[in-house]
N, C-alpha and C positions, 0 to 999 in steps of 0.2 A: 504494500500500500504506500503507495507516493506521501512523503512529510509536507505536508501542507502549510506555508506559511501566511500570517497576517502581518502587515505594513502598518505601523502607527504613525502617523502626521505624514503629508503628501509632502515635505522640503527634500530642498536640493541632496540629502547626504540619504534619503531614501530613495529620490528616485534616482542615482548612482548606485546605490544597492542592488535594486531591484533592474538596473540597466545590464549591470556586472552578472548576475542570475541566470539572466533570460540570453545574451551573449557568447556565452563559454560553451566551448563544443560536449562538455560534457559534464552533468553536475550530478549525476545520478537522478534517481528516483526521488524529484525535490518538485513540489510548484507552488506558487504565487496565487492563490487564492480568495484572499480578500484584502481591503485595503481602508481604514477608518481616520477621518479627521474632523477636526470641528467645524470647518466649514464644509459641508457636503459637495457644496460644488468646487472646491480645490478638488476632494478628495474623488469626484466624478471624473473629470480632466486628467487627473493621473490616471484611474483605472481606464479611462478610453486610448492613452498613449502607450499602456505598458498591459493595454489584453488582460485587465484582473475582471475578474468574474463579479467580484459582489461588492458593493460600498455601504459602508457603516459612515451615518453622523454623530457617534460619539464611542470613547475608548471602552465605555461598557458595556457596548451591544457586540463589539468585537469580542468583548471578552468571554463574555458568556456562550458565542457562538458555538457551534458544533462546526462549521466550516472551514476550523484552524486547527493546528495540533501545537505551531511554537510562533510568535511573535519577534519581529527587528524594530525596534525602540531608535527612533531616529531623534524624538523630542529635545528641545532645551533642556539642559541642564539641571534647571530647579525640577525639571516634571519627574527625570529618573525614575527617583526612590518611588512616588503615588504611582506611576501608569506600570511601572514591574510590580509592584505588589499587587495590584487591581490583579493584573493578568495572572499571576504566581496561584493566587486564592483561588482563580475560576480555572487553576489545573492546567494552564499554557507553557510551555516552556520559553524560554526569553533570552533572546542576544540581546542586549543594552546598550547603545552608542557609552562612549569613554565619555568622559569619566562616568563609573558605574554609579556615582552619588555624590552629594556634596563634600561629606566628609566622612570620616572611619566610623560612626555609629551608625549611620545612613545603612553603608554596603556592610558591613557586618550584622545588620537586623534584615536585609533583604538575604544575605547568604544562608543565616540562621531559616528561614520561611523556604528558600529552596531546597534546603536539607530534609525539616520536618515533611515537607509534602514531594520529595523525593521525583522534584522537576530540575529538569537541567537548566541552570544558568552561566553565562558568561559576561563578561565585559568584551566589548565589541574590539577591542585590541589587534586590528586588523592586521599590522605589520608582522607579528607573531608568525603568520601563515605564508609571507612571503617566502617563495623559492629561496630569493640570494640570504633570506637571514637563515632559513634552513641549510642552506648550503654552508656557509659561516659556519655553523656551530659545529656542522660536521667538522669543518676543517679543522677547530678550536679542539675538539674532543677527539681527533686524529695526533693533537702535538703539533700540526704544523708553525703554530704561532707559539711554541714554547709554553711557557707559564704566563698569563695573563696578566698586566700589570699596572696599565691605565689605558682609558676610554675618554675619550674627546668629541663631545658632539654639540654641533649647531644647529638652533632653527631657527631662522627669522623672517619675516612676513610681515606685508608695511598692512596691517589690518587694523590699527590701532582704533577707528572711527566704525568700525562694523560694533553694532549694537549689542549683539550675544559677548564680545570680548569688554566688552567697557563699560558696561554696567551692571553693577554689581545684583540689582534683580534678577538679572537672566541667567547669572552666574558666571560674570565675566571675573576672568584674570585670566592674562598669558600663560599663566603656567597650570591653570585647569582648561586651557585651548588646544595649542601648542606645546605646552611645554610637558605633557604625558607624555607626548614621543620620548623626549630627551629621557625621561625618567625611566621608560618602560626599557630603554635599550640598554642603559646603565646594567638593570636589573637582571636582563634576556641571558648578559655577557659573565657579571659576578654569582647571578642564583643567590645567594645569602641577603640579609639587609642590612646596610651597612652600619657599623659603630658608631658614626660619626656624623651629622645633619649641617652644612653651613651654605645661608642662600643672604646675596646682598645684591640690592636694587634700587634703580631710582623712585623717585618721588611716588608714592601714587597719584591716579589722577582723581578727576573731582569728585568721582561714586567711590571713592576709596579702595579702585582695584591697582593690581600690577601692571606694568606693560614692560618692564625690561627689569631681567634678574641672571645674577650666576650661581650656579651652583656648583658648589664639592661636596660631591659623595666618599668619605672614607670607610673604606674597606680591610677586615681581618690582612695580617702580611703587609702591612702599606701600600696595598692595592688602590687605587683611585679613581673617580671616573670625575672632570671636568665638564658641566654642563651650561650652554650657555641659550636664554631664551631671550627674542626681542620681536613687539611686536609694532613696531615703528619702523623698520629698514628690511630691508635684503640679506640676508647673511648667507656662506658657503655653508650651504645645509648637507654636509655630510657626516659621516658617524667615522670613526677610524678609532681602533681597536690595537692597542702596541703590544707584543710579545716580547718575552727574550728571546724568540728567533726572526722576531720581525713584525712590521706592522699588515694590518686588513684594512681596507677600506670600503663603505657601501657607500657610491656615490648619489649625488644629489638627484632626486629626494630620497633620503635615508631611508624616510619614517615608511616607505614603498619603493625601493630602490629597482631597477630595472639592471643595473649594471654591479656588480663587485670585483674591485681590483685586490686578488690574492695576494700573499707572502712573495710570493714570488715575481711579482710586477704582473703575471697575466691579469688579462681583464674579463670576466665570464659576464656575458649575456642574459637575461630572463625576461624576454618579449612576453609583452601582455597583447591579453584580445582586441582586437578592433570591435566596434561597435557604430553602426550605421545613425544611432540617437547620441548625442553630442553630452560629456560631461559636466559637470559643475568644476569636482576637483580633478586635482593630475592623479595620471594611473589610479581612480577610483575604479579600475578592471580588476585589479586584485580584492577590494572587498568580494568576491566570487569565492575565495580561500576559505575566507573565515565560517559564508553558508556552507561550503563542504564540510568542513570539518564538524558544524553543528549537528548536522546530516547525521554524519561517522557515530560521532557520539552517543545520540539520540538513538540513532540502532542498534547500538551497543550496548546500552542502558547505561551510561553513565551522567551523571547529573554533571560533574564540571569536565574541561580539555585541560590534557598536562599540557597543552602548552600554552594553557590561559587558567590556571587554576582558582581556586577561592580564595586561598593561598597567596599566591600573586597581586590581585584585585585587593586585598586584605592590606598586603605591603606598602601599594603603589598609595591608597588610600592614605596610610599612615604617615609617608613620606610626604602626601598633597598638606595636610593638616600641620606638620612639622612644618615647612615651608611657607605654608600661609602665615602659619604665627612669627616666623621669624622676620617677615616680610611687611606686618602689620592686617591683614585682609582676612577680615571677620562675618562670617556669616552668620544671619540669623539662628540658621539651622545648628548651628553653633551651640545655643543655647537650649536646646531641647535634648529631647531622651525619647529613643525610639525602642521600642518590644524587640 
């Protein structure tokens, strides 16, 4: 029986999703089934561009549906935590766009509810699934880059004035945008969480979020990983990974990299799919990875992916929370207590 997905909110990062989906020569026994938002006619226009069969005008007629088996959580930021839970209770399983919640009680009270009621959840941590980070780790866990020692990675993007990143309602800050990548790669590379938390940044701006920070992650051994976020300029967004036998590099865009330059100076390839309906974001063809793997999962009966664990989503949480406070940038949700 084909795993049947629901679409939550008709934006750009869902219908690249569901772009990447419906495009890839081969995704298994996977379809696209229905699609809900709160304007019905968005969510109409999507489902006539992208062939979904049924339209829901609100996240709990999808939920309670008998037409879906797992939901893609595309929403702003603040909605996370309510529309996974909604879905989790009515028995859906759920890929969640990054950040899986605002902060560590958020995603550690939705992880607790996916555990009880024994549905799969993940953080939509799409870079996880690319080929060249798979290929990477192989290389890593072959020896070819020695012993691991520090990580260097950039992201910068002049998006400073885009709404979701700059006010703090919607749950803007660079580094709950953007700056997950830099985090999640740190993480991909050491596995452990490091000893050591140090983030220093300019001013906030007037809603009291971030828009430019660095980060050091220290790690057991004096291992390191330099991270640097900005969401005012352009920066060489690549990731580069030093051995004691040498350095890796995933070139630009890292956070979906297409290209990795090995230990060795080669350069390996990993061509993504064409698609005839045009993107939002770059190589948004690899979000197609992270449905498979949901897929895998799902069939398999496992509620989280080792290569997106609870675990992980747990971590990365931890580290968003430590960062924020050191950086000044408080959320309400801040203040509460969740089951």
């Amino acid at each position: 029986m084909a795993l049947r997905w629901g679409i939550v909110t008709a934006g750009k990062i869902s219908h690249d999703f569901v772009n990447a989906l419906h495009t890839y020569p081969n995704v298994g026994d996977q379809v696209v089934s229905a699609i809900a938002a709160r304007d019905k006619g968005r969510a109409a226009e999507f489902a006539k561009l992208h062939n979904i069969p049924k339209v829901f005008d609100s996240y709990e007629a999808l939920a309670v549906s008998k037409d879906i088996d797992v939901v893609y959580i595309g929403a702003l930021n603040p909605s996370h935590y309510e529309l996974t839970k909604i879905f989790l209770e009515n028995g859906k399983h759920v890929l969640c766009e990054k950040p899986l919640c605002l902060n560590l009680k958020q995603t550690q009270s939705l992880i607790n509810l996916a555990r009880a009621k024994n549905l799969f959840l993940m953080e939509a941590v799409w870079s996880r699934f690319s080929p060249a980070y798979i290929s990477l780790e192989e290389d890593i866990a072959a020896g070819k880059l020695g012993d691991i020692e520090y990580v260097e990675v950039n992201f910068g993007v002049p998006i400073l004035n885009v709404d979701r990143l700059k006010q703090k309602e919607l749950g803007g800050s660079a580094l709950m945008d953007i700056g997950i990548y830099v985090l999640q790669f740190a993480q991909y590379i050491f596995k452990d969480a490091p000893t050591k938390v140090t983030a220093v940044g300019e001013e906030l701006n007037e809603f009291g979020v971030d828009l430019v920070s660095t980060i050091v992650l220290e790690y057991t051994g004096g291992r390191r990983a330099v991270l640097n976020i900005n969401a005012k300029r352009k920066l060489w967004n690549k990731a580069t990974v030093y051995g004691t036998k040498g350095r890796a590099t995933l070139e630009e865009p890292f956070h979906f990299p297409t290209n990795l330059v090995r230990v060795d100076g080669k350069i390996s390839n990993f061509p993504l799919t064409k698609s005839p309906i045009p993107y939002y974001f770059e190589n948004s063809q690899g979000l197609v990875f992270e449905a498979i793997e949901v897929a895998r999962c799902i069939k398999n009966g496992l509620i989280e992916s080792p290569r997106m664990s609870h675990n992980e989503s747990l971590v990365l949480a931890k580290l968003e929370d430590t960062i924020r406070a050191q950086l000044g940038v408080h959320y309400d949700v801040d203040d509460q207590e969740f089951p």
